[in-house]
N, C-alpha and C positions, 0 to 999 in steps of 0.2 A: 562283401560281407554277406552270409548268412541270412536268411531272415529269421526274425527275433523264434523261440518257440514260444510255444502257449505259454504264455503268464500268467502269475496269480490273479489279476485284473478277470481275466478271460476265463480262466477255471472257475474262481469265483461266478462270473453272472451264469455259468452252464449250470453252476449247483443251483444256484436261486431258481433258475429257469425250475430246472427239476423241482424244487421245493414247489414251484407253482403250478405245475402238471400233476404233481402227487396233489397235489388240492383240489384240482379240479376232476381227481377218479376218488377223490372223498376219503381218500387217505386215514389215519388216526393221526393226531396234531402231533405225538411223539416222535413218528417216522418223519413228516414235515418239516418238524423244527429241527430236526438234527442235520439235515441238508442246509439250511438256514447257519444255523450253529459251525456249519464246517466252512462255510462262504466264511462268513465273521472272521474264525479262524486267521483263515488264508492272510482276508486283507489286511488284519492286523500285526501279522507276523512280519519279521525283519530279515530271517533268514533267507536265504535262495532257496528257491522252490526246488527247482533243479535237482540240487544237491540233498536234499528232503527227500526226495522220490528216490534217485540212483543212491543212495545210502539206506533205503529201508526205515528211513528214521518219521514219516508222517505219524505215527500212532503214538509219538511223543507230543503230539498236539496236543493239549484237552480237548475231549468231547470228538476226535475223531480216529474211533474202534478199526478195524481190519476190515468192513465191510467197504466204508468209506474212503480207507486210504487204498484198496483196490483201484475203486474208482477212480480218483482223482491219480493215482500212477498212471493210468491207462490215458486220459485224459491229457496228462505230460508229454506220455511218450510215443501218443499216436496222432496229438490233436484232434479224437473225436472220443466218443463214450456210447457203447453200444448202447447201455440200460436209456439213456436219453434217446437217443434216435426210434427207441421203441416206443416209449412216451409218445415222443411228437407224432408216430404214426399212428396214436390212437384220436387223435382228437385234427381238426383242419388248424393249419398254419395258423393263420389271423386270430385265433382263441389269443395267444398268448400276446398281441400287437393289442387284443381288446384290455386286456389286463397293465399296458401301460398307461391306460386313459384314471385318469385324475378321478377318486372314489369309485374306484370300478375293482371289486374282488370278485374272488372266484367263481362266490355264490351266485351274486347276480350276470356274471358272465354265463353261467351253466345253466340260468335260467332263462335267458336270450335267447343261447342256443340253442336249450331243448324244446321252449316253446313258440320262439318266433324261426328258428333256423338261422338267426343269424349268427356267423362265421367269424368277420372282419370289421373295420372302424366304417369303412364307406356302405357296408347292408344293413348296421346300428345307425347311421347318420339318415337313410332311409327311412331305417322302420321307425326313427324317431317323425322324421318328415311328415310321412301318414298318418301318425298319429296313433301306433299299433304299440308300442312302448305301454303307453300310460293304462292301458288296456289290463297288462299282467298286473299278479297281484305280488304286492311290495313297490310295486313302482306307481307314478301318478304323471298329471301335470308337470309339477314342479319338478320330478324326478327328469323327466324328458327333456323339458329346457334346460338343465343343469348339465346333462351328457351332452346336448350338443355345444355347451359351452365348454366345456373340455374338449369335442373333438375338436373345435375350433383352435383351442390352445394347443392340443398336438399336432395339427395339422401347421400350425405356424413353425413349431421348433422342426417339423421333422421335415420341412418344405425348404429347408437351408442347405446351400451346397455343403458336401460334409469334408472335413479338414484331410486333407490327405493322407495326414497317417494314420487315421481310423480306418481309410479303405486301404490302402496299400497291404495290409496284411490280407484281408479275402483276394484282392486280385492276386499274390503272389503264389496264391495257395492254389489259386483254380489254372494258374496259368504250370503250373507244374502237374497238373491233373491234366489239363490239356496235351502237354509233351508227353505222355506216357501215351496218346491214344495212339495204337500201332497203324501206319500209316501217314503222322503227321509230321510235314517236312520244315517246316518254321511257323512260329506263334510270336505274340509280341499284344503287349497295350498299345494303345494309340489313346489321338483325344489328351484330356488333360491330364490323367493319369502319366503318360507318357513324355508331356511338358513338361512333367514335373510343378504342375499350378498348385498355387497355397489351397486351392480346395478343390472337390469334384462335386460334379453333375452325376449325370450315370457314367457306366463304364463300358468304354469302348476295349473288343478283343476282336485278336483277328487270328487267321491261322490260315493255312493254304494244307492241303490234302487231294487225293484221290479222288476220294469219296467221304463227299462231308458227313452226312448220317451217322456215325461212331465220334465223330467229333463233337456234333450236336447234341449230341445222346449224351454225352460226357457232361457238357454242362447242365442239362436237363436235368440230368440225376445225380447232381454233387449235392453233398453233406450241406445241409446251409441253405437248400436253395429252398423259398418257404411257397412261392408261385410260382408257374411255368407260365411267362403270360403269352407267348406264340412261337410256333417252330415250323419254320418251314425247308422249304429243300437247301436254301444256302445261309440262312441264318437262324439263331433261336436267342429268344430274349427272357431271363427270368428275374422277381427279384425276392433278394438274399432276404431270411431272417436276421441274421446281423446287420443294425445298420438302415434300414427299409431301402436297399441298393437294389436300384436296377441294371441290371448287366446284361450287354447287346454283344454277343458274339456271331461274328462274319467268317465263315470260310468258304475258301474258291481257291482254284487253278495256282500252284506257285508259280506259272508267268507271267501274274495279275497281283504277286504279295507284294513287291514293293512302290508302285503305285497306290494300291490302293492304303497300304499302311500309309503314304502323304496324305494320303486324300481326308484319311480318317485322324489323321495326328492333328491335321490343325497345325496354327488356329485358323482360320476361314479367312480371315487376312492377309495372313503369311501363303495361302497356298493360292486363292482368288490374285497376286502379287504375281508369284510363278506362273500362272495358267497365262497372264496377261505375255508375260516376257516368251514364253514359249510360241505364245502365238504371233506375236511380234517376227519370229524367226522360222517359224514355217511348221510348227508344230501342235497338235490338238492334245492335252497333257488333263485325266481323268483319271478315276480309280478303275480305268479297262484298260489304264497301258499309254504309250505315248506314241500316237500314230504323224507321219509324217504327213508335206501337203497331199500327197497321191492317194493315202489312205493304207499306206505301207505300215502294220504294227510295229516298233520297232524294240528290240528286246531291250530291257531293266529289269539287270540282276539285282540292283539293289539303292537305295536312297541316294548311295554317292553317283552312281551312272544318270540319274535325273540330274543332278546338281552339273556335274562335268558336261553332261547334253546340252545344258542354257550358257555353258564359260563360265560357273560361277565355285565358287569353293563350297566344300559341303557345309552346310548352317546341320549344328546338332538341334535333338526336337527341342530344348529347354530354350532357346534362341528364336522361336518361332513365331513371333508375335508380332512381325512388322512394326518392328522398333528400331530399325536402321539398321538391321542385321544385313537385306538383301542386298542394301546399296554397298555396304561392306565388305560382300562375297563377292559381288562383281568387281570390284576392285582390290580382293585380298587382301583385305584389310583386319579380317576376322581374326579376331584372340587364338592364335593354335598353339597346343590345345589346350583344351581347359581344364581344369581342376578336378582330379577323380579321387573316389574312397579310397583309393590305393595310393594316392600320392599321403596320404596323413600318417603322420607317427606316434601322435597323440592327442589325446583326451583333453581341453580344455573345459572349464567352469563344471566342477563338480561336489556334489555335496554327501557328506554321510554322516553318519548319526552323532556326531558331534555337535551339527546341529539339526535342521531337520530333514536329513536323509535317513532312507530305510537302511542302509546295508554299510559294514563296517567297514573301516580303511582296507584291510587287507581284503575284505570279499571284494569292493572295488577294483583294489588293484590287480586281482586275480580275473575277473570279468573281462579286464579290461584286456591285459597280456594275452587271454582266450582269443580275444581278437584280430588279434595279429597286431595291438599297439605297442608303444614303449614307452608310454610315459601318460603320468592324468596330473592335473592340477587340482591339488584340493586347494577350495574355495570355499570355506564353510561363509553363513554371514557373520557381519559384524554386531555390536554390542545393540545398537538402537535397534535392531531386527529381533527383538525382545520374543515377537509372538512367533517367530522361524528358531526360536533358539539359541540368538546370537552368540558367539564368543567375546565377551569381555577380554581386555587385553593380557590378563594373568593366564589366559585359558591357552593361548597359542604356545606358548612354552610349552606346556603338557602336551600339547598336539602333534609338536617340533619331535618330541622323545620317541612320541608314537609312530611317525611318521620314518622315524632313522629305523625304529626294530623292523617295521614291512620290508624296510626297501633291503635292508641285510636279507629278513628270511625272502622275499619274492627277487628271486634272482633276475637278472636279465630284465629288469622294470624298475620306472622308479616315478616315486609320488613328487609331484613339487608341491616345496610350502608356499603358498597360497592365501587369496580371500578375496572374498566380495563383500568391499566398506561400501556402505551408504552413502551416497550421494546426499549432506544434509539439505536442508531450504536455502542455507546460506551458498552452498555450493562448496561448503567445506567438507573433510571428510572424516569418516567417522572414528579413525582412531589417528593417535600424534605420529608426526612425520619419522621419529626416532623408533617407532614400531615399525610404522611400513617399509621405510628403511630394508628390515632385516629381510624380509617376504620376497621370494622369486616372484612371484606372477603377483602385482594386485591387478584385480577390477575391480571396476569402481560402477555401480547401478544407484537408479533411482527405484524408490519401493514405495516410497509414499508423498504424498503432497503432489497425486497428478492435476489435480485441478488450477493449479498456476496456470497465469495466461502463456501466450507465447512468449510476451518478451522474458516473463520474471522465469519462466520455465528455460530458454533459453540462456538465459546470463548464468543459471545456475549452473547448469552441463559446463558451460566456458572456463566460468570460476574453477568447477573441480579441473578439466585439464591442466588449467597451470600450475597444480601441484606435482612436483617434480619426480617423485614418487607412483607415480598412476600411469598403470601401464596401458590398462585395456578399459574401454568403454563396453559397460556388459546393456544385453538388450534396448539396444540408444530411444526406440519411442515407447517402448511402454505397454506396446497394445498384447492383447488378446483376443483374436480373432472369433469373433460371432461374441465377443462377450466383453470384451472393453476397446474402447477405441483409443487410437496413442496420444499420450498428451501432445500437445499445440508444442510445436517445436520446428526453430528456423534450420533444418537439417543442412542447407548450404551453408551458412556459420560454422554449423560446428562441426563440420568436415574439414572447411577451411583450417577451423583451429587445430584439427587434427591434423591435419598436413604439417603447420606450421611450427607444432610441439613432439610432433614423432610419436602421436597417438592412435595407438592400434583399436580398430572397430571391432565388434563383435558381431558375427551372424551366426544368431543361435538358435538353434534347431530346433528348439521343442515346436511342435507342430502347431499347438496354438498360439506360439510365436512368431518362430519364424521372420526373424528381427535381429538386425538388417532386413528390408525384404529388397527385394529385386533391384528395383529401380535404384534406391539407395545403395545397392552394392556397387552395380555400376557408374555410380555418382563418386563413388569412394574410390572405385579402381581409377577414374577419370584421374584425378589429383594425385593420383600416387599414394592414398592412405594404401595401408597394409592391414590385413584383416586378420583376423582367425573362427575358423567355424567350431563351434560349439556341440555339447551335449545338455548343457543343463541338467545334467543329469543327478536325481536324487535318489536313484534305486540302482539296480544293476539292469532289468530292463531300459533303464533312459540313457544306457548307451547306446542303443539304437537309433537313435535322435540324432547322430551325426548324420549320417546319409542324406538327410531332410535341410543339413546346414549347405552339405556340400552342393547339394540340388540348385540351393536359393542362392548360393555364389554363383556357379553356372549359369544360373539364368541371368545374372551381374555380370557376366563375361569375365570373370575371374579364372585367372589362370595360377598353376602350380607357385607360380614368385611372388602370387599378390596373397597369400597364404601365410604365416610365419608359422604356424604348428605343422606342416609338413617339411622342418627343419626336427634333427635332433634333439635331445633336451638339451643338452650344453648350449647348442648353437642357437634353440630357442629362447632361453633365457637370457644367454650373451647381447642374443638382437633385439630384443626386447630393449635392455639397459642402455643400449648403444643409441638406438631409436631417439631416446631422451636425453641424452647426455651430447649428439649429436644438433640437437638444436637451441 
């Protein structure tokens, strides 16, 4: 797959950005707000952006004239916007990091700057320190303790490893800016990015070349990048305005890439494992290559020639964690292979404006066949999902209707009918069994009531499986990564009960889900539960979100069979019903 293009999401904050650059060169509030005004726009609209731009049709927005929708065309179809890149090069990067800080506007940022020089959060945390702040006027005391009580609160949010599919986008971008630099013979992430981990640190890049200098130079001066913070002859480290990402890229000798790409993949356990085994058998194994005991270099063309050197099968990077992968390799035991984008045919758990998705049935199902898919499950919620929009049960018929005219006009695709009922307190679910009945795919999720303990949280998950009707278990804990934690739940039980009732788990990809995560997947393949990876997806962007599902199986050591949506739809829905009716 693709990677996603700019999105309304991302066009949006470049305008705001803009809006806040034009304030800070003291703009007239007119021109300001109308940048502001066309962000609004963007995120409230339902339509495809996409198709907005390649149709000519932006200036059917309100309030955004041909000046504007130049703009944001150019911003679609090139992923950057000159008129911005001139902006930011009037003023130093960190202006606009100052202007995330908590009662901190233009005004007083421009008065920082012009009178104390300061730039960034860390030379305001300074001159607050000294005591040089309270000095200007408009500012005091109290003004000064206040800001550093703010940097303190952004320096907490922005001190969090960040969710993977926030960065995966800048790394994809920069590592295709990489492959263009003439001379370079292989690039690649390493590090967690390349684990495919539920979040990242900074980010590791590697590249092998000639002559590093044009390689380095590349990232030095990519779009986005807001500091250069060191470059030397074989690495340069900068970090992104998107994001506050620091990104380390290493280039050297391609007879030194695939070592050093273990070295840098991680994790420190997984590799500190190998160096052990290697040396055990007569070998010193480093990111300069793998020398025998004489001190003989010995050539590694690439990750699997390391692995085959120790007798062992190759361990992919998502398997890297020294979690009984190595014991596994050496005795070939390891899952082959595992579970790729390319093995899926379709879309699972999806919503559109039926209830609360952005994008209608047919732009769905059009998105998604773009894909190279065949099939999506609409799942809008069910009736108690009151504040999502739910469907009451009169509302699915109408939806039934809608669903048959797509699939005639979208040739070659088809929608299943679908939903995602509520898991109630009682463990009951949320519409009668003579409804769900009719439905190809239910899932069945909890949405509210996380605060039950484990047990009463537990018996409730149990209770819904043994309704006969319930296909799929949607998002099984709950959480929300950096921002809720998953309810207390005996996940051994209700795997167990999944086995036991031919109940398929969900691992769903939205990034701050990501739920199933790892551990649980592989706890799931153990027993022989059957999975399906996920989009959750509520727009046409959140089909993207698969890749993120697929990852998190993988890391579960899931393979193509422990999958059931890299089946047909016939054959998916068939085994779905059979699944249950089966035990």
């Amino acid at each position: 797959m693709n990677p996603p293009p700019l999105d309304k999401a991302a066009v949006a904050k470049i305008l705001r950005d803009v809006s806040l650059l034009l304030q800070l060169k003291g703009e007239n509030t007119f021109k300001v707000r109308a940048y502001d005004t066309a962000a609004d726009r963007l995120t409230g609209m339902t339509q495809d952006l996409t198709i907005l731009v390649r149709e000519g049709r932006l200036q059917e927005l309100p309030g955004i004239g041909q000046g504007l929708a130049e703009k944001i065309s150019e911003l679609v179809t090139t992923g950057r916007l000159g008129f911005y890149e001139e902006l930011k090069a009037e003023f130093p990067p960190g202006l606009l990091e100052l202007l995330q800080l908590p009662d901190m506007g233009p005004k007083k940022v421009m008065a920082l700057f012009k009178e104390l020089t300061v730039s960034n959060v860390a030379e305001l945390e300074k001159a607050c320190r000294d005591g040089r702040v309270r000095q200007l006027k408009g500012f005091g005391a109290k003004s000064e303790a206040k800001i550093l009580e703010g940097i303190a609160v952004y320096q907490r949010v922005h001190g969090k490893r960040k969710l993977l599919g926030d960065v995966l986008p800048t790394v994809d971008g920069l590592l295709e800016r990489l492959k263009a630099v003439p001379g370079v013979i292989r690039v690649s992430p390493a590090g967690s990015v390349r684990r495919r981990a539920e979040t990242v640190g900074d980010v590791d890049l590697l590249a092998s070349a000639a002559q590093a200098g044009p390689v380095l130079d590349a990232l030095a001066n990519a779009p986005g990048v807001a500091v250069l913070i060191g470059k030397g002859e074989s690495k340069c480290s900068v970090r992104m305005t998107e994001g506050d990402l620091q990104v380390d890229l290493r280039v050297l000798p391609d007879e030194d890439f695939a070592t050093a790409l273990h070295h840098f993949t991680g994790s420190k356990a997984h590799h500190v494992r190998l160096r052990g085994i290697g040396q055990d058998q007569g070998y010193k194994i480093s990111e300069w290559g793998v020398h025998d005991k004489d001190g003989k270099k010995l050539p590694i063309r690439d990750e699997a020639d390391l692995y085959r050197l120790l007798g062992m099968q190759y361990v992919p990077p998502e398997l890297r964690e020294d979690h009984g992968e190595i014991e596994a390799a050496q005795e070939g035991r390891l899952p082959e292979p595992l579970v790729t984008m390319e093995d899926v045919r379709g879309v699972v758990h999806s919503h559109s404006t039926w209830s609360d998705g952005k994008n209608s049935l047919e732009e769905m199902a059009r998105a998604a066949q773009a894909l190279g898919l065949q099939y999506l499950t609409v799942t809008e919620h069910s009736q108690a999902a009151v504040y999502a929009g739910g469907l009451k049960e009169d509302d699915l018929q109408r939806q039934w209707e809608e669903i048959d005219r797509v699939n005639e006009k979208v040739r070659g695709f088809r929608l299943l009918k679908g939903i995602e009922v509520d898991i109630l307190e009682t463990g009951a679910l949320d519409y009668r069994d003579s409804v769900l009945e009719q439905l190809e795919v239910v899932i069945a999720s909890v949405h509210v009531r996380h605060s039950m303990n484990e047990e009463q949280m537990t018996q409730r998950v149990l209770n819904a499986m043994d309704n006969p009707f319930l296909n799929i278990i949607g998002h099984p804990t709950g959480r929300l990564i950096h921002e809720r934690e998953p309810y207390p739940l005996r996940m051994e039980a209700v795997l167990d009960r999944a086995a036991e009732r031919g109940v398929v788990m969900e691992v769903n990809g939205k990034p701050a889900r990501l739920d199933l995560k790892a551990e649980h997947v592989r706890q799931a393949v153990q027993r022989g539960v059957k999975l399906v990876v996920s989009a959750d997806a509520h727009k046409v962007a959140d089909l993207h979100h698969l890749p993120f599902a697929v990852a998190t199986a993988r890391r579960g050591w899931a393979r193509k069979g422990d999958i059931l949506n890299t089946l047909p739809a016939e054959r998916f829905i068939s085994t779905l019903k059979a699944q249950r009716a089966s035990r």
